[in-house]
Each structure stands twice: as structure tokens, then as C-alpha cells.
C-alpha positions as CSV (number, residue, x, y, z in Angstrom):
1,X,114.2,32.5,83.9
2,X,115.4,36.1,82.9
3,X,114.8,37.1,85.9
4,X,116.6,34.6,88.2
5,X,120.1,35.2,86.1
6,X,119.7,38.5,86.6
7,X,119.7,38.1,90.3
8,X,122.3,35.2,89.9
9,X,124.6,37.8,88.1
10,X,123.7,40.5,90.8
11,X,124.6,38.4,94.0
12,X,127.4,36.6,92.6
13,X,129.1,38.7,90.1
14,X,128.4,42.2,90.6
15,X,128.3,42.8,94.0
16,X,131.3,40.7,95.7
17,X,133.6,40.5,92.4
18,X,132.4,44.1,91.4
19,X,135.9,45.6,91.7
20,X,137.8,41.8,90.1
21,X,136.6,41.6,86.6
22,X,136.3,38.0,85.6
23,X,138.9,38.3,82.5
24,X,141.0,40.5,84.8
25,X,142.0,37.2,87.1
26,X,145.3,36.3,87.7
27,X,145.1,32.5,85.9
28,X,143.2,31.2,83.1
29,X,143.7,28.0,80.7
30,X,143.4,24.5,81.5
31,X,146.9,24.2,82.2
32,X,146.8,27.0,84.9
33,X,143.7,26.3,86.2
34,X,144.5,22.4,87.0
35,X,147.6,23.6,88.5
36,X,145.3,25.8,91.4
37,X,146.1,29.2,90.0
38,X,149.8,28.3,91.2
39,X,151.5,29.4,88.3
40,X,153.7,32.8,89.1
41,X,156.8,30.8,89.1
42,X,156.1,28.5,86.2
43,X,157.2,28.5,82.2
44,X,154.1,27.2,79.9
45,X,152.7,28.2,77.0
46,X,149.3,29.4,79.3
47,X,151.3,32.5,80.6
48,X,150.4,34.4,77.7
49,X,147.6,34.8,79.7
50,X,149.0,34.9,83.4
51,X,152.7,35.9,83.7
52,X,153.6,37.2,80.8
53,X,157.1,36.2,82.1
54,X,156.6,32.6,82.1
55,X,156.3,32.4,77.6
56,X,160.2,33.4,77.3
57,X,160.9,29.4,76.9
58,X,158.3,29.1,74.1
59,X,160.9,29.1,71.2
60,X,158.6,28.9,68.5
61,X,154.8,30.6,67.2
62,X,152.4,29.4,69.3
63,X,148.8,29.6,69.2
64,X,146.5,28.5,72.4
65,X,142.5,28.5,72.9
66,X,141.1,27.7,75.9
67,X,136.9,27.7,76.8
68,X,135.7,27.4,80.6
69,X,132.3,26.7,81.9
70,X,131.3,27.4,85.4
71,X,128.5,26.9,87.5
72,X,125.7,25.0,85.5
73,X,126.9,26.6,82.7
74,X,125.8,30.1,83.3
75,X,128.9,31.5,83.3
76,X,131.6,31.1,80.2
77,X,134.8,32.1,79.5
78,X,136.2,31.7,76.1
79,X,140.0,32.9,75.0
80,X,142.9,32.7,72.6
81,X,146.3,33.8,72.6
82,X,149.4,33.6,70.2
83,X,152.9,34.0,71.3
84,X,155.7,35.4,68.3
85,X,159.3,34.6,69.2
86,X,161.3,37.6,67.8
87,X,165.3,38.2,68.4
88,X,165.2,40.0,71.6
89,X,162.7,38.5,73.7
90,X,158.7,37.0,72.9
91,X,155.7,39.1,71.7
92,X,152.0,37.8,72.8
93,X,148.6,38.8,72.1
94,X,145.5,37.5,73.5
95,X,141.7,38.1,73.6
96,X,139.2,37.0,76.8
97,X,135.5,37.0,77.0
98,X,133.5,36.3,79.7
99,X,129.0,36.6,80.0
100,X,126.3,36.5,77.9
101,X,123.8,39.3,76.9
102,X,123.1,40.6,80.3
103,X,126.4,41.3,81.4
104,X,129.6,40.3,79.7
105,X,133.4,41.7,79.4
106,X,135.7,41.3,77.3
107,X,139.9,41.9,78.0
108,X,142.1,42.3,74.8
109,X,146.0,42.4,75.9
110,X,149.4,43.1,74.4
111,X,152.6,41.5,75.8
112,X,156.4,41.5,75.5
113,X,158.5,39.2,77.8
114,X,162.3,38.7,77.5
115,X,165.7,37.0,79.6
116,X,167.9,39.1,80.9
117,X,171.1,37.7,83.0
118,X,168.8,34.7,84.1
119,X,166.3,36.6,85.3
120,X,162.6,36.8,83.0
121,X,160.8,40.0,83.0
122,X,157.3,40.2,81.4
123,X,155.3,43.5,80.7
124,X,151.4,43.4,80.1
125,X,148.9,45.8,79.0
126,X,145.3,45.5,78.2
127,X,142.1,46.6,77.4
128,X,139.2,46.0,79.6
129,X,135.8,46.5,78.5
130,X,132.9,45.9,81.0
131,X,129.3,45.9,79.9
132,X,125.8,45.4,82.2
133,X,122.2,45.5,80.8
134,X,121.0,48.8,82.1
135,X,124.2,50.1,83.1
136,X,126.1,50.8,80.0
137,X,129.7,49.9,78.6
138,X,132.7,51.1,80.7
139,X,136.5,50.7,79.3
140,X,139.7,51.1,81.2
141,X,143.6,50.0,80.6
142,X,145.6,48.0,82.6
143,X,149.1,47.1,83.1
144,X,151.1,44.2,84.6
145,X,154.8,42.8,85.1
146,X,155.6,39.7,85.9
147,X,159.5,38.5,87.0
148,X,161.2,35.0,87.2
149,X,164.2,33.7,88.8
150,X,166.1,29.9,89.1
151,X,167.5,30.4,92.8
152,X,169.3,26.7,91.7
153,X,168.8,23.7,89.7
154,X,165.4,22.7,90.5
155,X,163.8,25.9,92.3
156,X,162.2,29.0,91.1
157,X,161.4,32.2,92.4
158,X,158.5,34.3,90.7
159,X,156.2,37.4,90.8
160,X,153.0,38.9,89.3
161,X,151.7,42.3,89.9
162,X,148.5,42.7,88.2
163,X,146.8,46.2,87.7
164,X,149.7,47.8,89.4
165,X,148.5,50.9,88.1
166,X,145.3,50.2,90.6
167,X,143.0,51.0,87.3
168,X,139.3,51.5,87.8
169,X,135.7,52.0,85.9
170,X,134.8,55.2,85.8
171,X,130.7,56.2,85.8
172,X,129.0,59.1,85.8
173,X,128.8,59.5,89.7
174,X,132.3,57.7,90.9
175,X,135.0,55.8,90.2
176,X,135.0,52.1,91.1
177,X,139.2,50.8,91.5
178,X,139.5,47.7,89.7
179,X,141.3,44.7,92.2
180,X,145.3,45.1,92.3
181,X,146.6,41.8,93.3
182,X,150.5,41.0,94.0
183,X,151.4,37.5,93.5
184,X,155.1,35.6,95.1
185,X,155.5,32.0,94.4
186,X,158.5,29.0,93.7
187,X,158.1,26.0,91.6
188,X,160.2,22.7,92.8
189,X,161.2,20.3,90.6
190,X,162.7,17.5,93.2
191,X,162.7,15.0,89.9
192,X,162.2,15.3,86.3
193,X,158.8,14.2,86.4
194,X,157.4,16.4,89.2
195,X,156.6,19.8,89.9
196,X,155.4,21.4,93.0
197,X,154.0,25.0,92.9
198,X,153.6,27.2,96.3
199,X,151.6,31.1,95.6
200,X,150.8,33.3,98.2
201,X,148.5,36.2,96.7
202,X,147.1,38.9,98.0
203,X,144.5,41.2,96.4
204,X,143.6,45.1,97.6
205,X,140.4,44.0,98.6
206,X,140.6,40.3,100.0
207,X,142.6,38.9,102.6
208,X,145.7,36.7,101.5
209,X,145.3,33.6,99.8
210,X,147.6,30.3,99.5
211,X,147.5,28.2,96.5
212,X,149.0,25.1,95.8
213,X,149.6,23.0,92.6
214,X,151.2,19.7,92.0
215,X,152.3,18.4,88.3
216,X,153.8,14.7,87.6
217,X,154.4,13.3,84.1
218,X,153.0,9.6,83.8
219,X,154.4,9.3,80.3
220,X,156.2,11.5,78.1
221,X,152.9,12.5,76.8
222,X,150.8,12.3,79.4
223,X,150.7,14.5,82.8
224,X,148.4,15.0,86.0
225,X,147.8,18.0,88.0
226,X,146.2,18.7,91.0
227,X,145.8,22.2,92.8
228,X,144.0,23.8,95.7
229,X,143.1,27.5,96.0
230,X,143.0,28.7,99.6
231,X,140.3,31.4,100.0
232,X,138.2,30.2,97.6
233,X,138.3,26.8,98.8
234,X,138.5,25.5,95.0
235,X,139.9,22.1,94.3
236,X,141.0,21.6,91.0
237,X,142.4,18.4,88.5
238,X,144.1,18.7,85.2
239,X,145.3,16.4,83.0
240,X,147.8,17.3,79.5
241,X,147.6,15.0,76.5
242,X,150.7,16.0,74.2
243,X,150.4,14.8,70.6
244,X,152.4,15.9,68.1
245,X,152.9,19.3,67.6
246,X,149.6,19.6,69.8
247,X,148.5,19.8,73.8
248,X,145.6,19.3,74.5
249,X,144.8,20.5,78.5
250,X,141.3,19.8,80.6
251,X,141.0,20.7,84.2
252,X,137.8,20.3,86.6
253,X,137.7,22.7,90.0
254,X,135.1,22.5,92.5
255,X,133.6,25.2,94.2
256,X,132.2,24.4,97.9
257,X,129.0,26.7,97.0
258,X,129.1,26.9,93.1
259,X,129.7,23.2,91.6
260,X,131.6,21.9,88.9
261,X,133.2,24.0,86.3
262,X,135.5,22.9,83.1
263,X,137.9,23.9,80.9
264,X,139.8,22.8,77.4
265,X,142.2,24.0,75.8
266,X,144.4,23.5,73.0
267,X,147.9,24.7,72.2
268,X,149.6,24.3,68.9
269,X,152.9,24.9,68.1
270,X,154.9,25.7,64.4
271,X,158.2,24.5,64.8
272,X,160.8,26.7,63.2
273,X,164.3,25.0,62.2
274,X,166.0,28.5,62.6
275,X,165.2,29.3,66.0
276,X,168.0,27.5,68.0
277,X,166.1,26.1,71.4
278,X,166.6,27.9,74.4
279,X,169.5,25.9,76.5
280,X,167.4,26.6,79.8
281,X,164.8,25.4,78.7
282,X,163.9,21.8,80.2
């Protein structure tokens, strides 16, 4: 049984995704994931782990864990993330692990996201540590920036880099370049209770990629999503139960190849009376 993970990890992991670290993506969280990945133009309390620019309407401390399982359960993903609102702008931290014993890595990340004139600017930096059974334990930093825009009342323009500084693992023989991916997207709101999201992403090393995501509210505590991701030809479903001071996010994708995989997560928030709300924020 060793021996067939082994090879599972070999074929799937290290040898197409060899240069995209798993915790290096551009989306995680339920919330993200149930929306397709379609998230560069999109305020939630997820982006702590996405676009760091998307937490500057999260006016008070926030605290958000999220687990994934993929593919039989062989693969997991586990993370948390808390976002500080300070006077000039939002601090985040967050913490990602992905693996098992064979091969694992882990991504720990700083951010600091703030408004200025309208426009939402996040900066990103992390460290990425990447560790195979009889290859050894490689570290390297990475940096990203996110930007968003309203172009009017119910459209948004947005923008990931990730890894702009085109980072990489460096062994004893060469250097292996870590994926750079540049992300543009919008987010419509036609109505109060919908939300389309368009991305168009392209990576260094793959061709470019469409995703699509679609949000409607049911109930003022209960949302669907729906999202497709072009070039991997994943379909995904989300739903957001909102109770309280807590949200609690699943989402399901489906992989063509690969099966089912599932994620949870929770997001709590600790009101503060002396932070005055944001007045853009819906």
C-alpha cells in the first residue's frame, strides 16, 4: 500500500504540479472553492488566504479554519487564518498544510491589505516549505499583491499576482522556479442576492484558464454557489450557513479523473462596538 501512494504522489503530485506547490494555489476555503476559484474580484473573509485584497471589508477580528480532502482521501489540506483590523488598513496571518509522511508542505504567510481612494491593495508574503521522503526539506519565500476596484455600483474589477517574484526550490544540482500565476477577474452583482464571478488566469507554465462562479442568497442566512474551473475541468458546489457570529462554508468539486473532494470551514467573528463599519461595505 506504501508503495502505490508513493507512485500516486509521484505521477500526480510531483511530476505535473512539481513547479505549483499545493499550498501555493491561488484559492483555498470552502467559500472560494464553491465559488470555482473565481474569487480575484471578490470581498470575503476567505481572502486571507487568496487576495489578500479582498479582507479590507472585514471590520472586525476574524478567525477562519478550513480542512479539504481530495481524492479518496489521500490527499488533505488543512488551514487557519486570522484577520486584525488596525487603523490604517487589515493585518492577516495564516498557516497551510498539505500531505502526509511521504511528502507534505507546509506555507506560513503574513499579510497587510488597506483602501486607498476606492481602490484595495493587498501585499502577501510567505514561507513555503516543501518536504519528500528521500529528497529532503527545501524552503523558499514568496510574495504576492492583489488589487480591487468598483468600476460602478454593482461591478468590480480585480487582480492577483502570485509569486511575482517567480521564486523557486533550490537543490543541490538546480533550481526548480516555483508557478507564477497572474489572475484578472469582475464580480457582478445584477441584484442584492446574486453574484456572478468571471477569472481569466494564467500560470508560467500552463496555458490560460477561465473560471466561473455564481453566488445567490436563499435566505439571509443561507447561500448557494456554484463554479466551474476551465482547465481543470473541476465543477464545484458550495453552500454558507450563517449563524450568529459564525459561518459555516462546505463545497464539493469534481474532478473528471480524480473524484470527489470536500471542504469545511468555519469563520468566526468578534464584533467590536468601536470599530465604525466600513460604509462600502455591503
Amino acid at each position: 500500500m506504501k508503495v502505490i501512494r508513493v507512485l500516486i504522489y509521484w505521477h500526480i503530485l510531483l511530476l505535473p504540479f512539481c513547479l505549483k506547490a499545493q499550498v501555493n494555489g491561488s484559492y483555498f476555503g470552502a467559500e472560494a472553492t464553491g465559488l470555482g476559484g473565481a474569487t480575484s474580484a471578490f470581498y470575503s473573509n476567505s481572502s486571507v488566504f487568496n487576495n489578500t485584497a479582498g479582507i479590507t471589508k472585514t471590520n472586525c477580528l476574524t478567525t477562519i479554519s478550513s480542512f479539504q480532502t481530495k481524492y479518496a482521501g489521500q490527499f488533505n489540506t488543512c488551514g487557519i487564518g486570522v484577520i486584525f483590523p488596525i487603523q490604517q488598513g487589515k493585518l492577516a496571518f495564516s498557516a497551510l498544510r498539505f500531505g502526509d509522511k511521504l511528502y507534505n508542505e507546509h506555507k506560513i504567510s503574513a499579510a497587510y491589505a488597506f483602501d486607498l481612494d476606492g481602490i484595495s491593495l493587498g501585499f502577501k508574503t510567505s514561507l513555503l516549505q516543501i518536504n519528500a521522503t528521500g529528497y529532503g526539506s527545501y524552503f523558499t519565500p514568496t510574495f504576492d499583491f492583489s488589487i480591487i476596484t468598483q468600476l460602478s455600483e454593482n461591478l468590480w474589477l480585480g487582480g492577483t499576482a502570485n509569486n511575482f517574484t517567480q521564486s523557486g526550490i533550490r537543490t543541490a544540482e538546480r533550481e526548480e522556479k516555483l508557478a507564477s500565476e497572474l489572475t484578472l477577474g469582475i464580480s457582478y452583482q445584477p441584484i442584492s442576492k446574486v453574484i456572478l464571478n468571471v477569472d481569466a488566469v494564467k500560470s508560467v507554465e500552463f496555458p490560460l484558464s477561465v473560471r466561473v462562479g455564481f453566488q445567490y442568497e436563499l435566505t439571509k442566512n443561507f447561500i448557494v454557489r456554484t463554479g466551474i474551473t476551465g482547465l481543470e475541468q473541476n465543477y464545484h458546489f458550495g453552500t454558507s450557513l450563517k449563524l450568529k457570529k459564525i459561518i459555516c462554508d462546505y463545497a464539493l468539486s469534481s474532478h473528471p479523473f480524480l473524484g470527489l473532494s470536500h471542504q469545511l470551514s468555519f469563520c468566526l467573528a468578534f464584533p467590536n462596538k468601536h470599530i465604525k463599519p466600513d460604509k462600502n461595505e455591503d
